[in-house]
LOTITOR-645336 format. One record per atom (N, C-alpha, C): atom name; z, y, x. Coordinates in nm, 3 decimals. Atoms other than C-alpha are relative to their C-alpha. Layout:
SITE rovex       Z       Y       X
SITE    CA       Z       Y       X
...
END
This chain:
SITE rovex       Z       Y       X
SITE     N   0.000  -0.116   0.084
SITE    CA   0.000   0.000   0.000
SITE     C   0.000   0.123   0.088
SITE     N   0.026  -0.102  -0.084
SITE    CA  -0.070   0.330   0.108
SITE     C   0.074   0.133  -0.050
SITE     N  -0.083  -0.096   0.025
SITE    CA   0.170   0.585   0.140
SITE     C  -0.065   0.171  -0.022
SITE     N   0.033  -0.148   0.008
SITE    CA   0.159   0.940   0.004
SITE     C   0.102   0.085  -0.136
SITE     N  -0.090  -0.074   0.117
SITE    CA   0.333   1.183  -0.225
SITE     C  -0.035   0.101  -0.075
SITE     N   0.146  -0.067   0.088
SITE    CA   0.204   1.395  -0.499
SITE     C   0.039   0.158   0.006
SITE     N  -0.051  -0.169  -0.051
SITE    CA   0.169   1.806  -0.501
SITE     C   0.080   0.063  -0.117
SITE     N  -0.045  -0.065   0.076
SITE    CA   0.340   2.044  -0.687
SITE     C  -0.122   0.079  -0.099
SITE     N   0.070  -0.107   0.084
SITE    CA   0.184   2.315  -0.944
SITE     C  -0.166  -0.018  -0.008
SITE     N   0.147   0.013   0.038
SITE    CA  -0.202   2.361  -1.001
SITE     C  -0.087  -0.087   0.063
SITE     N   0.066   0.053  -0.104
SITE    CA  -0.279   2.151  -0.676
SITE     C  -0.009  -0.166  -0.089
SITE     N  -0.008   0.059   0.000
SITE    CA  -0.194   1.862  -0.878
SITE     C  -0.085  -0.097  -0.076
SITE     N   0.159   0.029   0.064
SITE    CA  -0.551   1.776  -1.027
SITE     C  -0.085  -0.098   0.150
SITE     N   0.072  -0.026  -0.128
SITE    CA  -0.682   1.814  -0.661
SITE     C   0.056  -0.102   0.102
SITE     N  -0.026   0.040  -0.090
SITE    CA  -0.463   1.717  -0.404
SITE     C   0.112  -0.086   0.008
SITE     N  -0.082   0.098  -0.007
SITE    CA  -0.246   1.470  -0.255
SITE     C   0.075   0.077   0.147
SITE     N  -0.081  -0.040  -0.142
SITE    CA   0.047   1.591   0.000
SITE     C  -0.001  -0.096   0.068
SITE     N   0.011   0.065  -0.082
SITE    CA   0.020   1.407   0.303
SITE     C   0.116   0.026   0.114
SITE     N  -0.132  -0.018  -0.057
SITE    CA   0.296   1.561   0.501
SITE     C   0.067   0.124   0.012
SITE     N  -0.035  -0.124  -0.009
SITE    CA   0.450   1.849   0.627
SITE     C   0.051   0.044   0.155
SITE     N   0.024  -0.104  -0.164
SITE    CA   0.446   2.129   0.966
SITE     C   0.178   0.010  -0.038
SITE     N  -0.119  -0.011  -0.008
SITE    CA   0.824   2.118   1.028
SITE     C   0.026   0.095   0.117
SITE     N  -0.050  -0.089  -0.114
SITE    CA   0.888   2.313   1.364
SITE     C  -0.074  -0.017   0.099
SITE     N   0.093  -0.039  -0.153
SITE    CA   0.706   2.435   1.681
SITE     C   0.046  -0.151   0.070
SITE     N   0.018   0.074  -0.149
SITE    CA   0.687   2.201   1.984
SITE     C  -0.049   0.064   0.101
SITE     N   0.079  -0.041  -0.150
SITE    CA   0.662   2.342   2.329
SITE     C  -0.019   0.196  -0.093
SITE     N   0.035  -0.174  -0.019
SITE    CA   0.504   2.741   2.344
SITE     C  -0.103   0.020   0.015
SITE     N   0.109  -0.024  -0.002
SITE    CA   0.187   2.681   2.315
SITE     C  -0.093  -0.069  -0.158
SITE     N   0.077   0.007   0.179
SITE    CA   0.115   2.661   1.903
SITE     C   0.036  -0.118  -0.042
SITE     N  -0.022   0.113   0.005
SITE    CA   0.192   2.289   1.892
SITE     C   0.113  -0.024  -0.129
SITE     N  -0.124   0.032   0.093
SITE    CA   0.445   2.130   1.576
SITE     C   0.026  -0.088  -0.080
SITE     N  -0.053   0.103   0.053
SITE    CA   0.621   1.887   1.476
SITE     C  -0.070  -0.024  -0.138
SITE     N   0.050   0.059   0.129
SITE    CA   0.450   1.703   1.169
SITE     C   0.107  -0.150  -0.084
SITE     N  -0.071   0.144   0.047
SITE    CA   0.650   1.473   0.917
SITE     C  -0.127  -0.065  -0.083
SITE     N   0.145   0.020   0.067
SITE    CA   0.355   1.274   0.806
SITE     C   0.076  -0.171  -0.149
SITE     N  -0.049   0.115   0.112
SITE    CA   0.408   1.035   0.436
SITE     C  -0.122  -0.070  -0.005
SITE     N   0.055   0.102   0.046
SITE    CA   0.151   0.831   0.505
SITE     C  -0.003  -0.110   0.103
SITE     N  -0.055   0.128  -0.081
SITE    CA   0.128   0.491   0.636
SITE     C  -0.123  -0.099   0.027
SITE     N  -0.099  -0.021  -0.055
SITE    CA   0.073   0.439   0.896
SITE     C   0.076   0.136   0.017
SITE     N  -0.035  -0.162  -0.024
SITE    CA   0.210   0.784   1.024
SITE     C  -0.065   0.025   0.021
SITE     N   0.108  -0.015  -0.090
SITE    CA  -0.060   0.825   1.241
SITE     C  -0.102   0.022  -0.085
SITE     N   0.007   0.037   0.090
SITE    CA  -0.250   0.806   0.945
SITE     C  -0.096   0.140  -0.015
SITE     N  -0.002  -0.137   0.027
SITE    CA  -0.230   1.192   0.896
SITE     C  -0.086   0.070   0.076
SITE     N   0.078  -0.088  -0.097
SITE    CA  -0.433   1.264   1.208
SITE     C  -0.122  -0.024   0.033
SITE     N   0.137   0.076   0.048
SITE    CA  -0.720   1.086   1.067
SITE     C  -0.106   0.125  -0.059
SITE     N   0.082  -0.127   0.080
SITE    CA  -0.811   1.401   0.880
SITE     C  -0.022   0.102   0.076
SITE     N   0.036  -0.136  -0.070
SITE    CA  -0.969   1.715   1.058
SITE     C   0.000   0.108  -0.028
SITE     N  -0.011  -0.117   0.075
SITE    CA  -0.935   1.921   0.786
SITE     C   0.104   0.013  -0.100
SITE     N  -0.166  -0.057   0.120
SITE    CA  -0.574   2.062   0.603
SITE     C  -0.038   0.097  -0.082
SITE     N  -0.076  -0.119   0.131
SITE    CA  -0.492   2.298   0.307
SITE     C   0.106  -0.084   0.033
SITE     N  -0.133  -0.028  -0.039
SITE    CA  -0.203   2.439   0.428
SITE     C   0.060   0.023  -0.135
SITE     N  -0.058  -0.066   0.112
SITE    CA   0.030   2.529   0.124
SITE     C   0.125   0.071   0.077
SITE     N  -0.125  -0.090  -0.006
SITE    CA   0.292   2.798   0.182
SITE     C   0.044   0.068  -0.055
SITE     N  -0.006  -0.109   0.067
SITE    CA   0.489   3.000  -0.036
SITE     C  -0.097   0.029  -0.095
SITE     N   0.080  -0.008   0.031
SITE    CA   0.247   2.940  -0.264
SITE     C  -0.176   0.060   0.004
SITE     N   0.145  -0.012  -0.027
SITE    CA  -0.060   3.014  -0.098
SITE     C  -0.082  -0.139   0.094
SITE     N   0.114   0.122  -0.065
SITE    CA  -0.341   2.783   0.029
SITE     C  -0.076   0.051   0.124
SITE     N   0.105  -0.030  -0.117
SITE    CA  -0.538   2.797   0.363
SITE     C  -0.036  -0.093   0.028
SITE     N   0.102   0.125  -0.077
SITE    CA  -0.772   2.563   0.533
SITE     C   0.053   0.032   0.114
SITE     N  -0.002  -0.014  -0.140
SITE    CA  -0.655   2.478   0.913
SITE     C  -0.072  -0.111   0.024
SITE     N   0.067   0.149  -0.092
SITE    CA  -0.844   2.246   1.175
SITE     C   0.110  -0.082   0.058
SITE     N  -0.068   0.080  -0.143
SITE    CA  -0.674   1.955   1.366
SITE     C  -0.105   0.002   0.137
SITE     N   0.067   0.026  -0.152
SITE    CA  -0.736   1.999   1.711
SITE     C   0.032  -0.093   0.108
SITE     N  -0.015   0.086  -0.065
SITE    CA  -0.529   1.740   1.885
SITE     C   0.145  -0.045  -0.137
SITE     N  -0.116   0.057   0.063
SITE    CA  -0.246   1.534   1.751
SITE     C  -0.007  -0.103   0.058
SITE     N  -0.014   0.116  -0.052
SITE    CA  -0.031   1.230   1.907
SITE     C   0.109  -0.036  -0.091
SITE     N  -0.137   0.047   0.063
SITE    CA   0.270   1.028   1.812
SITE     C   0.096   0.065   0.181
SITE     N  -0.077  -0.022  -0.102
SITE    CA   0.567   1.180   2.036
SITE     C   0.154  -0.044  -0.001
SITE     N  -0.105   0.022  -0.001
SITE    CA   0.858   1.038   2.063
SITE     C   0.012  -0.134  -0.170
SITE     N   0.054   0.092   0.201
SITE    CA   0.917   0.838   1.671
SITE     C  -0.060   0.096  -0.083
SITE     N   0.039  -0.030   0.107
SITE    CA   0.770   1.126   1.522
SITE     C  -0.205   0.062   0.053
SITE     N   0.133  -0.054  -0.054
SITE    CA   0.413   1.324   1.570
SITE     C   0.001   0.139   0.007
SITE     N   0.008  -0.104  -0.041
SITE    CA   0.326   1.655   1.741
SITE     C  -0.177   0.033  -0.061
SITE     N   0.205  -0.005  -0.005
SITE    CA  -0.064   1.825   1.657
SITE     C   0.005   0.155   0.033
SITE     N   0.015  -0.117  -0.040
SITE    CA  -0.223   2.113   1.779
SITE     C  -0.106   0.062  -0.111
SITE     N   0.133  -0.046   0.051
SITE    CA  -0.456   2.358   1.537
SITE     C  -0.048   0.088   0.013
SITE     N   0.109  -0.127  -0.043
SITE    CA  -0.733   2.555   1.545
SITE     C   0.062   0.119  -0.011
SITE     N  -0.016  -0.077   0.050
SITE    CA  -0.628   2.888   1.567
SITE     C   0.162   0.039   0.033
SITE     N  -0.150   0.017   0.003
SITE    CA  -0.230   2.840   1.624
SITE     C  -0.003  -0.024   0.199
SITE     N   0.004   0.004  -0.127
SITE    CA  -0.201   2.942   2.004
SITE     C   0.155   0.032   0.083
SITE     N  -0.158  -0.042  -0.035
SITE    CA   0.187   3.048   2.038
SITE     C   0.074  -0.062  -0.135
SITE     N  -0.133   0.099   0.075
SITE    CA   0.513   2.899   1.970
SITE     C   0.002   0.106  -0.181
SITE     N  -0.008  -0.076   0.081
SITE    CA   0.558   3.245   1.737
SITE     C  -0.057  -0.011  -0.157
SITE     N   0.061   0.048   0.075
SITE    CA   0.265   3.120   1.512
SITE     C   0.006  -0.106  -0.071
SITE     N  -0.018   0.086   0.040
SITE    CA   0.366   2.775   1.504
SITE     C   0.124   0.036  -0.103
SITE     N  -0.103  -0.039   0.081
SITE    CA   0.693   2.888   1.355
SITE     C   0.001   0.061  -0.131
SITE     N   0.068  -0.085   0.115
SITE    CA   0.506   3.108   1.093
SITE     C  -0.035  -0.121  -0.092
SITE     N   0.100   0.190   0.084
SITE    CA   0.375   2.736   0.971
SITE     C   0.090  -0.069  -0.026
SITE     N  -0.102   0.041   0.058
SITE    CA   0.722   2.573   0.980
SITE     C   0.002  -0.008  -0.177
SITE     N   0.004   0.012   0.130
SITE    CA   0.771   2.406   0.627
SITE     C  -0.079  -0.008  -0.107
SITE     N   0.162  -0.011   0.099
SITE    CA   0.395   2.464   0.513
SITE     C   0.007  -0.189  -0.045
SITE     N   0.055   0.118   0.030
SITE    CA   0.284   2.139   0.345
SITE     C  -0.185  -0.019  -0.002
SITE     N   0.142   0.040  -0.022
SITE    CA  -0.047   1.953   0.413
SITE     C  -0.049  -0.131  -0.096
SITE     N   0.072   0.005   0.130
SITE    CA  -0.252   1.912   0.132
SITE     C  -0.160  -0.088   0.069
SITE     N   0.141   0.044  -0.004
SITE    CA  -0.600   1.667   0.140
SITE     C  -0.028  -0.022  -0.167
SITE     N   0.120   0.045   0.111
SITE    CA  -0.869   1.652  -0.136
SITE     C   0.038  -0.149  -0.074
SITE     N  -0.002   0.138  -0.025
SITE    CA  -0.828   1.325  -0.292
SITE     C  -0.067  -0.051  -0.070
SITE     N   0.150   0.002  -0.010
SITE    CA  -1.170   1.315  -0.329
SITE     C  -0.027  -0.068   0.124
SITE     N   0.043   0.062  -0.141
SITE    CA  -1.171   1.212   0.038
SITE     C   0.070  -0.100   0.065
SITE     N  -0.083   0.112  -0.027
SITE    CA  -0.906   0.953   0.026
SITE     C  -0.102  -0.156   0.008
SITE     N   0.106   0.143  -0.015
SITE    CA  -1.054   0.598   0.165
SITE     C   0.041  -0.059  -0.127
SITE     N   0.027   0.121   0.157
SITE    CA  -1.122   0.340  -0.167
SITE     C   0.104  -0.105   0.061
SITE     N  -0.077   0.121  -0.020
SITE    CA  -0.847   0.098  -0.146
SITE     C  -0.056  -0.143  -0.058
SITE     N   0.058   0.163   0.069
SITE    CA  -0.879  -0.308  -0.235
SITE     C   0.082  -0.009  -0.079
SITE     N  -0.115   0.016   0.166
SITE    CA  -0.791  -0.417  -0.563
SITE     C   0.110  -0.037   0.035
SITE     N  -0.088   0.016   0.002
SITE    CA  -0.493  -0.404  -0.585
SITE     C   0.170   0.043   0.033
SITE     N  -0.042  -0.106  -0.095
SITE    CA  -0.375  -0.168  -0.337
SITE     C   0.060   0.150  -0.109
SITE     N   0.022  -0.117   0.069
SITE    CA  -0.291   0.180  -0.480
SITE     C   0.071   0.123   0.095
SITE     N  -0.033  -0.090  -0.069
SITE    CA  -0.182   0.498  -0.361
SITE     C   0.114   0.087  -0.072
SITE     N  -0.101  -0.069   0.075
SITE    CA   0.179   0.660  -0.429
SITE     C  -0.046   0.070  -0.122
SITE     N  -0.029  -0.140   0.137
SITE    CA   0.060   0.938  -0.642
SITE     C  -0.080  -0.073  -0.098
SITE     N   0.066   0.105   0.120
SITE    CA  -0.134   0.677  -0.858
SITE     C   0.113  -0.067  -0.071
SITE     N  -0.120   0.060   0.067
SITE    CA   0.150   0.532  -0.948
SITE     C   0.153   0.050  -0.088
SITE     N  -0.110  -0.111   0.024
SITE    CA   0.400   0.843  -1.034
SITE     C  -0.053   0.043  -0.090
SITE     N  -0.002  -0.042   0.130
SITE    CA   0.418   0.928  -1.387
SITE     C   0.007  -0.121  -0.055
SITE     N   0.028   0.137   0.075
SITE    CA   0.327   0.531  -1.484
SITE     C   0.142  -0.014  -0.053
SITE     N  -0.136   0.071   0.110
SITE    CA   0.545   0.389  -1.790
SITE     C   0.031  -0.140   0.026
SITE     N  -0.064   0.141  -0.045
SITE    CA   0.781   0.110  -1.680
SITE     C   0.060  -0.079  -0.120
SITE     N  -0.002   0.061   0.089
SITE    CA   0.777  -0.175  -1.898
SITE     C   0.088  -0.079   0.046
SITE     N  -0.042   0.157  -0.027
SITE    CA   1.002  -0.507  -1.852
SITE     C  -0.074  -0.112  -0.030
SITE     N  -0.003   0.113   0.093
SITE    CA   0.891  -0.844  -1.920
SITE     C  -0.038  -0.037  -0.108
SITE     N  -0.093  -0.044   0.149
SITE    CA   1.089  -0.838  -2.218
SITE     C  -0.097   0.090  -0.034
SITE     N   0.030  -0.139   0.037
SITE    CA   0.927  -0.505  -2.321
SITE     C   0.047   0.077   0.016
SITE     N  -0.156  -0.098  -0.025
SITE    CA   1.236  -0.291  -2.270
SITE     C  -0.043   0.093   0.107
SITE     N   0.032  -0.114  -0.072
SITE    CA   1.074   0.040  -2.184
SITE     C   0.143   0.065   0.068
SITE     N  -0.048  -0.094  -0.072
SITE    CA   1.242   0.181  -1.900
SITE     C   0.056   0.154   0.068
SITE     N  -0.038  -0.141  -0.066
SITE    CA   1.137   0.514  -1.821
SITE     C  -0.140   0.015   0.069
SITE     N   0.105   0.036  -0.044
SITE    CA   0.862   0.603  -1.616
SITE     C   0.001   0.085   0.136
SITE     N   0.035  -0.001  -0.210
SITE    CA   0.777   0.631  -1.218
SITE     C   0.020   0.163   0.073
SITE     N   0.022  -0.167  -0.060
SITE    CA   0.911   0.988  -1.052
SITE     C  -0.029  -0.006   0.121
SITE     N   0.067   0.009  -0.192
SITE    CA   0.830   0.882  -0.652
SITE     C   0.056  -0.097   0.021
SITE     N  -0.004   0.085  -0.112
SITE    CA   0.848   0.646  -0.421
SITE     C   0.056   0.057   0.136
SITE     N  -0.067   0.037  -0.142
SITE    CA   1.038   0.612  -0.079
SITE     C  -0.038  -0.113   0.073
SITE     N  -0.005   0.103  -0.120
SITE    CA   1.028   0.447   0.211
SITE     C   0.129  -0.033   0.075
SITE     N  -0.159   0.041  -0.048
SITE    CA   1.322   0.248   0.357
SITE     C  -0.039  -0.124   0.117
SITE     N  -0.032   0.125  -0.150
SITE    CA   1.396  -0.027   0.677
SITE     C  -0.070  -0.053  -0.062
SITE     N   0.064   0.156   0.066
SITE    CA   1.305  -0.291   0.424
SITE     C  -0.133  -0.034  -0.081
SITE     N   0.108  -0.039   0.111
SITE    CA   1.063  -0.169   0.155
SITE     C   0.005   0.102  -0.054
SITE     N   0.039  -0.129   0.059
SITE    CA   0.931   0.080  -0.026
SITE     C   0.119  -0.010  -0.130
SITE     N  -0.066   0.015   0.132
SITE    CA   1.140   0.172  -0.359
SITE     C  -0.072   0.082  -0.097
SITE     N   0.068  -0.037   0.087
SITE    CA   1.023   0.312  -0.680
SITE     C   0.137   0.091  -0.072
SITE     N  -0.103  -0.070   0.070
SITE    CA   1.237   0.577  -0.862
SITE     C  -0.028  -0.026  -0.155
SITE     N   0.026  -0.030   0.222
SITE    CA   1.210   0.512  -1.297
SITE     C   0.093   0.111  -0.014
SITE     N  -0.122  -0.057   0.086
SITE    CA   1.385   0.760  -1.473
SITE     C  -0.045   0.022  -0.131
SITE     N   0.002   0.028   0.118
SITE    CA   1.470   0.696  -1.827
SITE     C  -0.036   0.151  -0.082
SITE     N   0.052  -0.103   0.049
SITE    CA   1.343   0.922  -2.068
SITE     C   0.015   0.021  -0.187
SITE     N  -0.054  -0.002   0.151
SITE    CA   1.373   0.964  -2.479
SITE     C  -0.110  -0.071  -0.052
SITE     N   0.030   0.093   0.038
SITE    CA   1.118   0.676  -2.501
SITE     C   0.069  -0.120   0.050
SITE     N  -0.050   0.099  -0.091
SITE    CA   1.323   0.452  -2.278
SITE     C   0.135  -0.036  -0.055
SITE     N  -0.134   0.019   0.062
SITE    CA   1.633   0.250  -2.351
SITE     C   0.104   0.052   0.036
SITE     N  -0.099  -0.121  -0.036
SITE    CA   1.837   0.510  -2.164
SITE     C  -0.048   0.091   0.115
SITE     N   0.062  -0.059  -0.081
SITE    CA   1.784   0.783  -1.972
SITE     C   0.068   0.037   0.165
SITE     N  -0.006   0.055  -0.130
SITE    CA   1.898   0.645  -1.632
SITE     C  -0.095  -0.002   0.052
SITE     N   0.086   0.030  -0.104
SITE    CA   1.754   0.653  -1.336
SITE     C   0.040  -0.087   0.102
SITE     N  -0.034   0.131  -0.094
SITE    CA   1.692   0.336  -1.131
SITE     C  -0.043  -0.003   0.092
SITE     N   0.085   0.038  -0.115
SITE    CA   1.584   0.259  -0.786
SITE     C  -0.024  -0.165  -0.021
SITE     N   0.048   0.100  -0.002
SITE    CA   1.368  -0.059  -0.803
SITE     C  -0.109  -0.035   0.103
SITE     N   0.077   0.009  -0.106
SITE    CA   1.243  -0.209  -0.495
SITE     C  -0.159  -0.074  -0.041
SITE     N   0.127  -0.011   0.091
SITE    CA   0.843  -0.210  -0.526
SITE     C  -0.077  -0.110   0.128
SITE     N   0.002   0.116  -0.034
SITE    CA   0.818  -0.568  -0.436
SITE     C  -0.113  -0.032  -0.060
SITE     N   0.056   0.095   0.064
SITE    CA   0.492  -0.697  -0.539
SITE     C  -0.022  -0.176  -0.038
SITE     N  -0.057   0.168   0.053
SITE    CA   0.496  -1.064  -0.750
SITE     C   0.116   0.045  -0.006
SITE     N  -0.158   0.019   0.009
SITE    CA   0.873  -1.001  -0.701
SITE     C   0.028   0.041  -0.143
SITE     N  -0.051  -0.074   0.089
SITE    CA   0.990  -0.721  -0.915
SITE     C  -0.191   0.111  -0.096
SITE     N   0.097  -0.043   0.065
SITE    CA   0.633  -0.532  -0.976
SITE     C  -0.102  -0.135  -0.054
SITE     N   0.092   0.070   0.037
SITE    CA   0.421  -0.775  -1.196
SITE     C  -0.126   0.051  -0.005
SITE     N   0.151  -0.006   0.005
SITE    CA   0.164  -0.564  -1.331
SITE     C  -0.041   0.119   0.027
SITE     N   0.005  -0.138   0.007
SITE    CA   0.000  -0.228  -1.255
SITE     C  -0.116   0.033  -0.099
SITE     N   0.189  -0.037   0.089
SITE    CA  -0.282  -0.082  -1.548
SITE     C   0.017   0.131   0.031
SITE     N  -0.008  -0.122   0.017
SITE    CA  -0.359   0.234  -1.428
SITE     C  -0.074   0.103  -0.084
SITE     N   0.092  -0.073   0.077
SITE    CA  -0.594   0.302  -1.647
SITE     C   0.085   0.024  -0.137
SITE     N  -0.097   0.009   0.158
SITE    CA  -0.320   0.244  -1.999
SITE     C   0.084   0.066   0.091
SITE     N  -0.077  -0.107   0.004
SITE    CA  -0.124   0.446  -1.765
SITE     C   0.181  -0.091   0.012
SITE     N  -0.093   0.093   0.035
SITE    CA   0.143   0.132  -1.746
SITE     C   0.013  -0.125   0.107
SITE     N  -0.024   0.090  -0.149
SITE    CA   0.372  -0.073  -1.478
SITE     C   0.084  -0.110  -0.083
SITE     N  -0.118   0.108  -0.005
SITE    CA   0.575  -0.421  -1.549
SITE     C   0.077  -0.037   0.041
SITE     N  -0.108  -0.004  -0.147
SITE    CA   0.812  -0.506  -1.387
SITE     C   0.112  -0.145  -0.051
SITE     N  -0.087   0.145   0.032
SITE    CA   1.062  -0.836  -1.335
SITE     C   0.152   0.103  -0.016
SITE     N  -0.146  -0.084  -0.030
SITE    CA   1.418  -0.587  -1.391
SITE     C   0.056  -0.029  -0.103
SITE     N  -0.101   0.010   0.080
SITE    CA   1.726  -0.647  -1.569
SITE     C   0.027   0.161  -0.052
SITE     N  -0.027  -0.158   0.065
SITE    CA   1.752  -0.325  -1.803
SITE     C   0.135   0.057   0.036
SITE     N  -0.113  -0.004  -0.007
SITE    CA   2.115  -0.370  -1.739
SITE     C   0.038   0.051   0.133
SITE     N  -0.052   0.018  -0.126
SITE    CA   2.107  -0.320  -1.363
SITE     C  -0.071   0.132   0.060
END
């Protein structure tokens, strides 16, 4: 499965967040990237960002990017001092997802899956899908119950396929799932 997380406000037709410019590196424009997709590396596949900041949008280039240390550093077009990089701190990086690779059946991509109505089994509507995480072991799935759901709890359910996820229709808009309503 392929990691990613979905945008806020008008972007959310369009784009898919992919990570985010956290803090300079070094003094020469360079900065730390937290990247949500998977692998990490993942992120530096693309050559072309919408930046979001403060609610505005810009297009930047990637000009270099590595993995440094456990996380990743990149350099962009245009971003030549620490001063600048810092100006970028916190921006989020936005792709098209129009230009996302075609997964294999079966596969899907976080933000495909966020909003979906969680069914049981049983039937025993749940609630339905607010994000996904990543953890040591597996990914998890957030439900939260809603005033179609048998309460409006929110569960973490690890997003075990066969295990706990049976079925996904994304087209009805609808997930299954093996879960004790109770738990």
């Amino acid at each position: 499965m392929a990691g990613d997380t979905p945008t806020q406000g008008n972007e959310d037709a369009e784009y898919v967040v992919l990570g985010k410019l956290t803090s300079p590196y070094g003094v020469k424009g360079w900065l730390r990237i937290y990247s949500y997709t998977s692998p990490m590396e993942g992120i530096l596949e693309y050559p072309q960002w919408r930046i979001r900041q403060a609610d505005q949008l810009r297009t930047l280039r990637l000009d270099q990017g590595r993995r440094q240390g456990k996380g990743l550093v990149a350099s962009l077009v245009g971003v030549d001092s620490r001063e600048q990089a810092e100006a970028l701190a916190g921006a989020e990086i936005l792709l098209p997802k129009q230009v996302l690779p075609e997964l294999e059946p079966g596969d899907y991509y976080w933000h495909q899956l966020e909003g979906l109505r969680v069914t049981t089994r049983e039937g025993v509507p749940l609630g339905r899908v607010n994000y996904l995480f990543e953890t040591g072991a597996n990914d998890v799935m957030v439900v939260k119950g809603d005033d179609e759901a048998v309460d409006t709890r929110e569960r973490l359910l690890p997003f075990l396929p066969d295990q706990v996820i049976v079925d996904v229709d994304l087209e009805r808009g609808e997930m299954t799932v093996n879960w004790d309503p109770e738990f």
